[in-house]
Each structure stands twice: as structure tokens, then as C-alpha cells.
C-alpha positions in Angstrom: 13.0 27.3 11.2 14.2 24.1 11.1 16.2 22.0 13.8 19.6 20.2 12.9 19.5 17.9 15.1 15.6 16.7 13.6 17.4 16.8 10.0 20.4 14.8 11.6 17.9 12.0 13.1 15.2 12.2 9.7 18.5 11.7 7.9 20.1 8.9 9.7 16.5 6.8 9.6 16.4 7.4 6.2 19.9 5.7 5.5 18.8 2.8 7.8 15.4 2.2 6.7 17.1 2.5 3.0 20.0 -0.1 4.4 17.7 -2.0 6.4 15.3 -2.7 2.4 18.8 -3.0 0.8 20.0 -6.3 2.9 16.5 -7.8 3.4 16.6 -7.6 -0.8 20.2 -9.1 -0.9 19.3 -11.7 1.5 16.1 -12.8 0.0 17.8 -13.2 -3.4 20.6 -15.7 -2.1 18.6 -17.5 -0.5 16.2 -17.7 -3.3 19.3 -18.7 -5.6 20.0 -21.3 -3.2 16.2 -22.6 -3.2 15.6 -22.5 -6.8 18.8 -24.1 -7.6 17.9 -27.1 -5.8 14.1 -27.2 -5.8 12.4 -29.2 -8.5 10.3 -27.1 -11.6 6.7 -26.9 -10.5 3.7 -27.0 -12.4 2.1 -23.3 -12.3 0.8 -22.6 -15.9 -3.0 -23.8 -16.5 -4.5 -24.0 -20.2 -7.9 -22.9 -20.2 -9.1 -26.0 -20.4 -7.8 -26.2 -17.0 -10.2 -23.6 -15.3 -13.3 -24.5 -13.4 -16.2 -23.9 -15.9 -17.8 -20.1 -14.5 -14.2 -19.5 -15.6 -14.4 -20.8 -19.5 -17.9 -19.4 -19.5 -16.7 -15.8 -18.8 -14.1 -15.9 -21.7 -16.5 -17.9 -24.1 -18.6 -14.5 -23.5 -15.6 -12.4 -24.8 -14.1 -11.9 -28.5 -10.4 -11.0 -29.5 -8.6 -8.6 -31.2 -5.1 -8.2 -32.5 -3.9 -5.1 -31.1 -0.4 -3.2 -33.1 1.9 -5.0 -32.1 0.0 -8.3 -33.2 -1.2 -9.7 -29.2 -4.4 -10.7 -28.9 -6.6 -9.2 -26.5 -9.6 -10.7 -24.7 -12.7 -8.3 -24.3 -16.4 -9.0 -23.3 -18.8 -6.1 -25.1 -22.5 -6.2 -23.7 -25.9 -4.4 -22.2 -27.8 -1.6 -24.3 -24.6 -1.5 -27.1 -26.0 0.0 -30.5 -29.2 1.7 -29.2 -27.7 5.3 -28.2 -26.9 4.2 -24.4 -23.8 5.5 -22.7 -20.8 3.7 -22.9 -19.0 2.2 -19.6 -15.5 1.3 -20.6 -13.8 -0.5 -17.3 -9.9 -0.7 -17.2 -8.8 -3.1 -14.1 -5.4 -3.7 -12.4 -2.5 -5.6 -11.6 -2.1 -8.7 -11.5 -6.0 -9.4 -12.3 -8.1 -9.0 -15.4 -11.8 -8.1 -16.5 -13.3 -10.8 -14.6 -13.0 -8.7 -11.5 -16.3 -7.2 -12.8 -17.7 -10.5 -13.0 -20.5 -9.5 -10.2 -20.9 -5.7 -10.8 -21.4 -5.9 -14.8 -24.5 -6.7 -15.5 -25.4 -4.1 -12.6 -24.5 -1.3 -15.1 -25.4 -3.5 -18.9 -29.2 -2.4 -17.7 -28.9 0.9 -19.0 -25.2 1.1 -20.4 -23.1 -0.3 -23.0 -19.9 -2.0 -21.1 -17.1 -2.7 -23.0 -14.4 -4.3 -20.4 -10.8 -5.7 -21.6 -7.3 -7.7 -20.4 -4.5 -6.2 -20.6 -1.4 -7.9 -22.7 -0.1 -9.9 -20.1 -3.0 -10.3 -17.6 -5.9 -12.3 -17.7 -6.8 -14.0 -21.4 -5.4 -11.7 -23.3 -1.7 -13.3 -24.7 1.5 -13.3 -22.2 4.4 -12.3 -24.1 7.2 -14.2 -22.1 10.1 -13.1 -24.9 12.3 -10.0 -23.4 11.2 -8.3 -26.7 8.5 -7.3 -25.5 8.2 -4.5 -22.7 5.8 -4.2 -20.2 5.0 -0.8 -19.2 1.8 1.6 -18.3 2.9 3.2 -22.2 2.2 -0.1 -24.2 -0.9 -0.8 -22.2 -2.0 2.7 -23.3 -1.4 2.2 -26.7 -2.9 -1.0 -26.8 -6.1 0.4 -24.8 -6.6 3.1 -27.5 -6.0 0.8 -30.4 -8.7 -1.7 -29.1 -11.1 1.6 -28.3 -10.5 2.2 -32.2 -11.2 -1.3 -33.4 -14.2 -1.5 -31.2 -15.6 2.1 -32.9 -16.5 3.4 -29.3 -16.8 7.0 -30.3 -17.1 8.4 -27.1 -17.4 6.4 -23.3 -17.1 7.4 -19.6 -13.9 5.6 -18.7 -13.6 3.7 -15.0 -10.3 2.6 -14.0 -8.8 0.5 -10.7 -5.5 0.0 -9.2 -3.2 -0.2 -12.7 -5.9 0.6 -14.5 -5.9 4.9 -13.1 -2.2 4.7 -14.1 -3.2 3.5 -17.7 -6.1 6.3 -18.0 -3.9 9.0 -16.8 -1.1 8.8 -19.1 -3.9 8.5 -22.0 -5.3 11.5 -20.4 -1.7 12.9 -20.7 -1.2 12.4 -24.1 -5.2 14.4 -25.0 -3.8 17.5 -22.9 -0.6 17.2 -25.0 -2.9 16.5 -28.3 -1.2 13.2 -28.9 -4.0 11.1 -29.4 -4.8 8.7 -32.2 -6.6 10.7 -34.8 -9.7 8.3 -34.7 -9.4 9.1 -30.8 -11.3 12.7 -30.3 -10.8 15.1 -27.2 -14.8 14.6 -26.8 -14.0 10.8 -26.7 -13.7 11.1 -22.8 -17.1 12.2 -21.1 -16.0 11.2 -17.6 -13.3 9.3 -15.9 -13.9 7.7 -12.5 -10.2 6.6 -10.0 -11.1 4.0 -8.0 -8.3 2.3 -5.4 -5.2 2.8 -7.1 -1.7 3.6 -6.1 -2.1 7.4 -7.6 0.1 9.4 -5.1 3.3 6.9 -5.1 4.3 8.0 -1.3 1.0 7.3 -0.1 0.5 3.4 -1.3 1.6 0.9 0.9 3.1 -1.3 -0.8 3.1 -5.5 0.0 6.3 -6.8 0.9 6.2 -9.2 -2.1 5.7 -5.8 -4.0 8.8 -4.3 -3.0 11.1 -7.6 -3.8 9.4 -8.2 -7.2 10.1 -5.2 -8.6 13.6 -4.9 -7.9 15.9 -5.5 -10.8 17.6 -9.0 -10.4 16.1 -9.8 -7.0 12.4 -10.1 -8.3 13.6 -12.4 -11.2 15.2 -14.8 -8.9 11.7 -14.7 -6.0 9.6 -15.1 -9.2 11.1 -18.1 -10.3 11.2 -19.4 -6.8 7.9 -18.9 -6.1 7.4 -21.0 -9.4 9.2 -23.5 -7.8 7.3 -24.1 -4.6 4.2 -26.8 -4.0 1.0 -25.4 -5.2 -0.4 -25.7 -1.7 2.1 -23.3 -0.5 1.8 -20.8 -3.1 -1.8 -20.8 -2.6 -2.0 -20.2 0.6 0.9 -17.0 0.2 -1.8 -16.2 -2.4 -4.8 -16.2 -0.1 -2.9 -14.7 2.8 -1.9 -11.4 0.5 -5.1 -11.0 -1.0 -6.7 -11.2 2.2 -5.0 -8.6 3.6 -6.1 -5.7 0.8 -9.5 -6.9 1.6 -11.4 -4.6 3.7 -10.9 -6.5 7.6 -15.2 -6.4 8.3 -16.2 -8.0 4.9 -18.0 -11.0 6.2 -18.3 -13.3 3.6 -15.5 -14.9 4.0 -16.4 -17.7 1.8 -17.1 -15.8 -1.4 -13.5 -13.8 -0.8 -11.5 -17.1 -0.9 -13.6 -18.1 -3.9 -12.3 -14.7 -5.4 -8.8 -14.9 -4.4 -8.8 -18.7 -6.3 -10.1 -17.5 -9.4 -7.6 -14.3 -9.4 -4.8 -17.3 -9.0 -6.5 -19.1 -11.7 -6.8 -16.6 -14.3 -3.1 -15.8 -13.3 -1.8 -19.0 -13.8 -3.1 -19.3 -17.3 -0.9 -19.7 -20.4 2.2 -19.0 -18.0 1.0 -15.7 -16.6 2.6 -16.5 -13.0 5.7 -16.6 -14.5 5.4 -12.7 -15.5 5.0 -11.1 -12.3 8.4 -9.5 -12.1 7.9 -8.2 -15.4 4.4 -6.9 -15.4 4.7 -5.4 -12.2 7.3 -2.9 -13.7 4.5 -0.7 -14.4 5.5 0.8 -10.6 8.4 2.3 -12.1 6.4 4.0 -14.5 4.1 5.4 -11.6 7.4 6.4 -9.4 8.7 8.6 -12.3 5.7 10.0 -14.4 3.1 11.1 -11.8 4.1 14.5 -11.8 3.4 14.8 -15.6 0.0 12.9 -15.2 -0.9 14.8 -12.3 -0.4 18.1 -13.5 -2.4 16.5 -16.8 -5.2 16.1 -14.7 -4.9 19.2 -13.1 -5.6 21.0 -16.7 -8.3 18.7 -17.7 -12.1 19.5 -17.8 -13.2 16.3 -17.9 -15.5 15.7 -15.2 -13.6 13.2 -12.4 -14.9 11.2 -9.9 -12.3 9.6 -6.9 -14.2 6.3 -5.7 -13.0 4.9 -3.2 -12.9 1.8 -0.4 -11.9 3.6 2.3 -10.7 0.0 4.4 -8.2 -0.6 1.5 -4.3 -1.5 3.1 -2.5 -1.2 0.5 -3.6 2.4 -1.6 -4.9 4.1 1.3 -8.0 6.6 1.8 -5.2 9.4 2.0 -4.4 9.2 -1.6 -7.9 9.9 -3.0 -8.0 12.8 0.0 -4.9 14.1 -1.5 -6.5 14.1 -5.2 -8.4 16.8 -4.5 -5.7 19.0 -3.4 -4.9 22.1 -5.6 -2.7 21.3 -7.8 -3.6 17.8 -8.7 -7.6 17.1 -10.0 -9.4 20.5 -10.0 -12.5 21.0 -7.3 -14.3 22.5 -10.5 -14.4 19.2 -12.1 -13.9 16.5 -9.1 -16.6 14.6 -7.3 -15.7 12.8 -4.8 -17.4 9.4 -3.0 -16.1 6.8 -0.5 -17.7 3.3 0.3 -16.9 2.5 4.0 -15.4 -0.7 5.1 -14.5 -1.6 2.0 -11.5 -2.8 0.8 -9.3 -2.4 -2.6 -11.7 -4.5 -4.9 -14.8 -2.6 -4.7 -16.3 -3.9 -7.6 -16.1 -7.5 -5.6 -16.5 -6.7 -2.0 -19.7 -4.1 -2.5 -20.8 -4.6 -6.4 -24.4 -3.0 -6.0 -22.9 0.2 -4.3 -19.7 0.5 -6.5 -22.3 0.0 -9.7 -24.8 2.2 -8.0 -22.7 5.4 -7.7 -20.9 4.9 -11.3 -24.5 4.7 -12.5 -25.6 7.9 -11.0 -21.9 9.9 -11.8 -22.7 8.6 -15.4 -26.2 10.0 -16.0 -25.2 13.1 -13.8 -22.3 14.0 -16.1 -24.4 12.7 -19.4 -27.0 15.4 -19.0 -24.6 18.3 -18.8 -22.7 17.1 -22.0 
């Protein structure tokens, strides 16, 4: 039974909370009109001559190739490749790129093949600024699987983060629907490990600057505000956010800022700042496709693994609990592991025990193939 007066109240929070978003948006773009009308352009586009050398080094390590739509993507290709190891593929998130794995790498290259990759639009791969070109989790599938084909990986155990699970689960769609480049197999996929991502759309709690940057209109105007404003201040907004996805006992404080620097850095470069409110979009994808990529996984037999920081703010521990409800990844293929106090990077904040328990999902699921 249900109580009228409960639907009355749930409904009238509802409109309020809805209001409540609708005139903090309206009044954050006027007053971001006002600002950027008057403030002065600011410098936030970096060359890569720009970046501090670990930087350069980690893209003079890479090669690029031209993916359909003729963008050049940045990918770094290394450990036991060629002498009948597994291959690792790693797929990261928004707004960051394959240097994310920077520490954790060479953890895995001991015994696998690692093949890792920037998106079109994210790291140093190219940042299409022209409105020709569309931003969305379907492109960065298409442009995954085209690189996957250039690169001949026959077959690889896929591990995803934050965007990066959205990316892999509409390519996993398109296998259950047989829709799959023909030089892309069924028995490409020998695992897939979720890690921190925004999966189950009502669970994630989404960052304020979030919210505003993917509305229509409204995150055009913040994002050329924020373009606007003195690098000191948009670093420290930058620290303060990333901080706060970190998990709240990581003690190395030192080593998190260095982090949160080079994820502005490698954001900055060739004008990438100036994207957010475009590449970002890929949350409207999430909103209005995960029940077609849930139920995809639900029909898979790939084996799965949900890895998770269970300390991360912003996609919470609930989401990978939910996972393994019925109806979304089946408990016949799903493994589950959490690494406590740990935030949303895990591949940062605890490299030898994210790299660890890939390693031992990898072999695990190897040896039944």
C-alpha cells in the first residue's frame, strides 16, 4: 500500500530539488556571461613542449595512429608483446588519459602485453575543437575497435575506469548484437574488469562542476569562464576537486597533488581545457543507454570482474554492489573484489594492489579459456 500523503511530500521535493538545480544553473550562467564578458582571455592551452619532462618522456614512449575518421591517437604498447603472453588492454576515463597508469604498468608488462590508449579528445591523442565533430561514448567505441584492429590484438582481457566501463559496455553491446568489426571476433574478449565508474547513473554522485558542465548552454558559458580565470585560481578549483574523489586516508599527500598537476597538465595540452563541456557529454550517453548495456551484460559469458575503491565520493561502493544484482552482470560469470580506503583512481592511489588482483583475475580466467 502506498500513502498519499508520502507520494504528495516525495513529489513536492522532487519539484523543488528539480527547481532548486534549475535556478542555481540559470544563475551561474549570468553571472558567468557577466564574468567572461569582461574578464581578459587567459592562457590555458600548453604545447608539449610545455610539459615537465616525465611528461614528454611518457609520450616519447607511445606511437600514433590515424583512426577512421583521420584523428590521431596516442598509444604506448609494451611488456612480453609477441612472445604468446596475455594481452592487458587498459581503457581510462574522463577528463584524464593513459598516463593514469603511469605507476601500475610496468606492474602488469612483467608477464603481460599492455597495450593502453587516449581517447580523441583526452590526453595526446588530437582535440577536435570544430562542432563537426561529436563527442560521445559511440565514437570512442569505434575509434577503440579501429585502433584494436590496426594494432592486430587478436584477443586481450580488457580493463576499463570511470568513462572507460561506459566505452567497454557499449562495445560489449554491439558483440551480443553481432555488430562488431569483422576483424573483431566474439573470442576477442577473454575478460573484462569495471573498475570506479559511474555504471548505475542514480547511484554516482556527481561533482557540482559535473552537473553545470553538462548542461546545454550553461556549461558552454562556465567552460569558457573557467578559461578565463588566473591560472592560480583554476589550479587550485583543480586540486580542490580532485582531492575530493581521492580516498580521505591516502596519506601521501604529496604524490596526490603531484598527480592532480599532471592530470591538469595533460588536460591543458593542444587546447584540451577548452573541451570539457563537450567531452563531458558522454554522461548523456550513460543516462539514456544503460539499460541496453546492462541487459548486454546480463547476456554475456564473458567472465567480469567489479574492482573497486570502496572510499571513492563520487561513483560510490553501492554501484559495483548493485552490479551483481540479477538482472544486471550474472553471478555465473562475475567476480567481485574491493580495495579498502581507496579512492576513484586505484591504479594511482594503490598501484601494487590494483595490478596485483588484475594479474591474478587474468591468469585465473586464462587457464579456463
Amino acid at each position: 500500500m502506498t500513502c498519499p500523503q508520502a507520494d504528495v511530500l516525495a513529489s513536492t521535493m522532487f519539484t523543488r530539488v528539480v527547481s532548486g538545480l534549475g535556478l542555481l544553473a540559470a544563475t551561474v550562467a549570468v553571472l558567468a556571461v557577466l564574468l567572461e564578458r569582461t574578464l581578459p582571455d587567459a592562457e590555458v592551452s600548453l604545447r608539449l613542449q610545455d610539459l615537465p619532462k616525465h611528461l614528454r618522456d611518457w609520450e616519447s614512449g607511445g606511437s600514433y595512429v590515424k583512426v577512421a575518421d583521420g584523428h590521431k591517437v596516442f598509444y604506448r604498447k609494451g611488456g612480453r608483446c609477441g612472445d604468446g603472453a596475455e594481452t592487458i588492454i587498459l581503457v581510462h576515463g574522463f577528463p584524464t588519459s593513459s598516463y593514469d597508469y603511469a605507476r601500475s604498468h610496468g606492474l602488469l608488462e612483467k608477464d603481460f602485453c599492455v597495450v593502453m590508449f587516449d581517447h580523441v579528445g583526452f590526453g595526446f591523442s588530437d582535440k577536435p575543437a570544430g562542432p563537426e565533430y561529436i563527442y560521445s561514448i559511440f565514437t570512442a567505441a569505434e575509434n577503440a575497435l579501429e585502433l584494436w584492429r590496426q594494432l592486430k590484438v587478436h584477443s586481450a582481457h580488457i580493463v576499463a575506469h570511470d568513462m572507460g566501463d561506459s566505452i567497454v559496455t557499449e562495445i560489449l553491446s554491439r558483440r551480443q548484437r553481432n555488430m562488431l568489426p569483422s576483424q573483431i571476433s566474439n573470442e576477442f574478449f577473454k575478460s573484462v574488469t569495471f573498475t570506479n565508474g559511474g555504471m548505475r547513473y542514480s547511484l554516482s554522485n556527481f561533482r557540482m562542476s559535473q552537473s553545470l558542465l553538462k548542461m546545454p548552454g550553461v556549461g558552454e558559458v562556465l567552460n569558457s569562464l573557467m578559461c578565463k580565470l588566473p591560472q592560480e585560481v583554476t589550479s587550485f578549483l583543480t586540486q580542490r576537486q580532485f582531492e575530493s574523489i581521492w580516498s580521505p586516508v591516502y596519506s601521501d599527500k604529496e604524490r596526490m597533488r603531484q598527480d592532480i598537476s599532471d592530470i591538469e597538465a595533460i588536460i591543458k595540452l593542444n587546447g584540451g581545457k577548452r573541451l570539457a563541456h563537450r567531452t563531458i557529454s558522454y554522461l548523456h550517453d550513460r543516462a539514456r543507454f544503460e539499460p541496453r548495456w546492462l541487459k548486454s551484460l546480463s547476456e554475456s559469458e564473458i567472465p567480469f570482474m567489479v574492482l573497486w575503491g570502496d572510499a571513492d565520493a563520487v561513483a560510490p561502493i553501492e554501484i559495483a554492489k548493485s552490479l551483481g544484482e540479477e538482472g544486471h552482470i550474472g553471478y555465473k560469470y562475475l567476480t567481485g573484489r574491493t580495495l579498502e580506503d581507496v579512492g576513484h583512481f586505484l591504479m594511482l592511489e594503490a598501484p601494487e594492489k590494483w595490478a596485483k588482483t588484475i594479474s591474478e583475475f587474468v591468469r585465473k580466467t586464462s587457464t579456463k579459456s
